[in-house]
Structures are given as structure tokens and as C-alpha cells.
N, C-alpha and C positions, 0 to 999 in steps of 0.2 A: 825290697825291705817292706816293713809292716807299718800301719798308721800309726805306732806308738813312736819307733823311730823316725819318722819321716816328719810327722809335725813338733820333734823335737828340734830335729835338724832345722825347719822352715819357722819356728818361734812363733808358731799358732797353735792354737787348741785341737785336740782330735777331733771334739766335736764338726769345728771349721775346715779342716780337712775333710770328714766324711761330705761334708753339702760338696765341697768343692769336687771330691770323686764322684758323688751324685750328679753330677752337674754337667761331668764330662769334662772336666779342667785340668785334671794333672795327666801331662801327658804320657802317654803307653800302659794307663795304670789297668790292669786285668783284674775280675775279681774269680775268684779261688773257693771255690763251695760258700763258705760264712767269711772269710778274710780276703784282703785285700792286698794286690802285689805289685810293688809299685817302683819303678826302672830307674835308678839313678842317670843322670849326665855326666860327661867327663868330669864337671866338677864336683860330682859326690851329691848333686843335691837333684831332689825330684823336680822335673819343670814346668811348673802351672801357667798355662796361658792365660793372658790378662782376659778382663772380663771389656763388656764393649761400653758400660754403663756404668758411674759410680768413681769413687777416689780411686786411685794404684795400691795395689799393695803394699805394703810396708813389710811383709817377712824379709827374714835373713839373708842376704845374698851369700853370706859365707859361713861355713862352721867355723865356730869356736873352738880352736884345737886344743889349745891347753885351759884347764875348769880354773877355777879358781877357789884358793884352798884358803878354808876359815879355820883359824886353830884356835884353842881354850890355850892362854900361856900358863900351864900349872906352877912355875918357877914363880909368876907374877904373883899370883893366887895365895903362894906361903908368904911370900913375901909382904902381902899388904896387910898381915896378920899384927893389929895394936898401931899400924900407921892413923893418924888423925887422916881425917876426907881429902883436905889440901894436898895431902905428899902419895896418894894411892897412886899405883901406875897402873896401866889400861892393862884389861886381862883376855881381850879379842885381838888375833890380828885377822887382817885378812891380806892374802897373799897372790898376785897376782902378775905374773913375771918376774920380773926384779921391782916392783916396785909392793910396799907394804904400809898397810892404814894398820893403823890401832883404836879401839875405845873402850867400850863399857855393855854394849847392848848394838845392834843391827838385824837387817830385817833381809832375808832372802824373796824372792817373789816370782818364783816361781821351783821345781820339784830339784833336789839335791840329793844329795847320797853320802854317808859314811864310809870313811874308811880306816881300817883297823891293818897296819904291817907290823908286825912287833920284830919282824928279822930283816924288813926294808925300809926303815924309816924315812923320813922325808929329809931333804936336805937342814933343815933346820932341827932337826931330834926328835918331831914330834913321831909317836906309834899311831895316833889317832887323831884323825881328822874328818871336817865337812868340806866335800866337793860342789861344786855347781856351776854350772855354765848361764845359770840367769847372773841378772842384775841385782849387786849386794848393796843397801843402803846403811849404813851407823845411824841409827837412830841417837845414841850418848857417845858423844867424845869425850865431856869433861861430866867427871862425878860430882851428883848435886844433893847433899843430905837435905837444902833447905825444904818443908814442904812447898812453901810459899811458890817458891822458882822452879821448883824440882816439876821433870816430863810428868806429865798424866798419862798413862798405858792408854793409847789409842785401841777402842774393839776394831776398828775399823783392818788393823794391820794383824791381826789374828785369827782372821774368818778365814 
């Protein structure tokens, strides 16, 4: 596999993988003219020997098999059309086995992907969805018109 797959699999940066091929760490990894080719283990994941200095690693020990799927409720969305603040219902879910969050606003953190079936829809009706295998945070659960109390958009989570 290639360093774009493989430090997705291992939930570090390419950057951090290339030192670590620099380095001689991931083991059987060959390199290939300009790219890099790199052996999986029985369990699917490349195996980097720990280092002799410094904390352990922290990457992944297992893939994420199934992503987790953020949908816009469009049903929600007509519906909260002339509702006063108090009675709006949340127009994000996020979905993730069986179990499902709702709110207002969330923050993905790291790289995800759309997905458009219009003749395979998703078990719940949606044609259009966001995939991802990071970590989903709800920034709004509950809608706040006050300004006083109402979130401040952090730059911090937009960079």
C-alpha cells in the first residue's frame, strides 16, 4: 500500500510516517522510484517497530471498519420553517452503528468524504451523505438565538 493509505490506517500524519520510513521503522517497507511500498501484516495494518527513546506510540491498533455517517435531516430543515427557537429540532445526525447523536453544528477532525447514491440509498433514506473515520465532536446540541449565551465560532476549529 501507499503512505496516503497507510497513515490513514495507523491515524498519523503522512508527514510522520515518511520520518518513520526514513528512519527505518516500518517494517518490510521498500521504496519504489519516488513512492513508497509498504507490507501489510495479517491484520491489515503496516508494523512499525517501537522506537528505543521517548513515549510509545499511540496510532491505531485496529481499523475502523465501518465510517461514520453525518447526514443534513432535510425533513428537519422544512420542518423548522416559522417554529419559534424553543421547539426547532436538530437538523445533523451523526450515525454510527446503531447508535445516533443529533444537534445544530459539529466538527469533524480530521479528512472525510461525500457520498452521493441516488438508487442506493442509506438505510435511513438519505441519497447524500458525509463519511469519516475520524473523531465527530457536536459543537450545538441545543439552539441559542441569545447573543449574550449564544457559541462564539471558534477560528481555532476552522484552520
Amino acid at each position: 500500500m501507499g503512505t496516503k493509505k497507510a497513515s490513514l490506517l495507523l491515524g498519523i500524519s503522512r508527514q510522520r510516517l515518511l520520518v518513520l520510513l526514513a528512519q527505518g521503522r516500518v517494517k518490510g517497507a521498500k521504496k519504489n522510484g519516488r513512492f513508497w511500498e509498504i507490507p501489510v501484516s495479517s491484520s491489515g495494518m503496516p508494523v512499525i517497530t517501537p522506537a528505543r527513546r521517548g513515549p510509545k506510540g499511540i496510532w491505531h491498533k485496529q481499523e475502523t471498519s465501518v465510517p461514520q455517517m453525518i447526514h443534513v435531516n432535510q425533513h428537519n430543515i422544512k420542518g423548522n420553517i416559522g417554529k419559534p427557537p424553543e421547539e426547532l429540532e436538530p437538523v445533523v445526525s451523526l450515525k454510527h452503528g446503531k447508535r445516533n447523536d443529533y444537534g445544530y453544528e459539529l466538527y469533524i477532525s480530521g479528512p472525510c468524504y461525500i457520498v452521493y447514491q441516488p438508487y442506493e440509498p442509506a438505510p435511513c433514506g438519505a441519497h447524500l451523505w458525509i463519511n469519516t473515520y475520524y473523531p465527530v465532536q457536536f459543537i450545538d446540541t441545543e439552539f441559542n438565538l441569545n447573543p449574550a449565551t449564544a457559541r462564539q465560532p471558534s477560528k481555532k476549529l476552522y484552520i
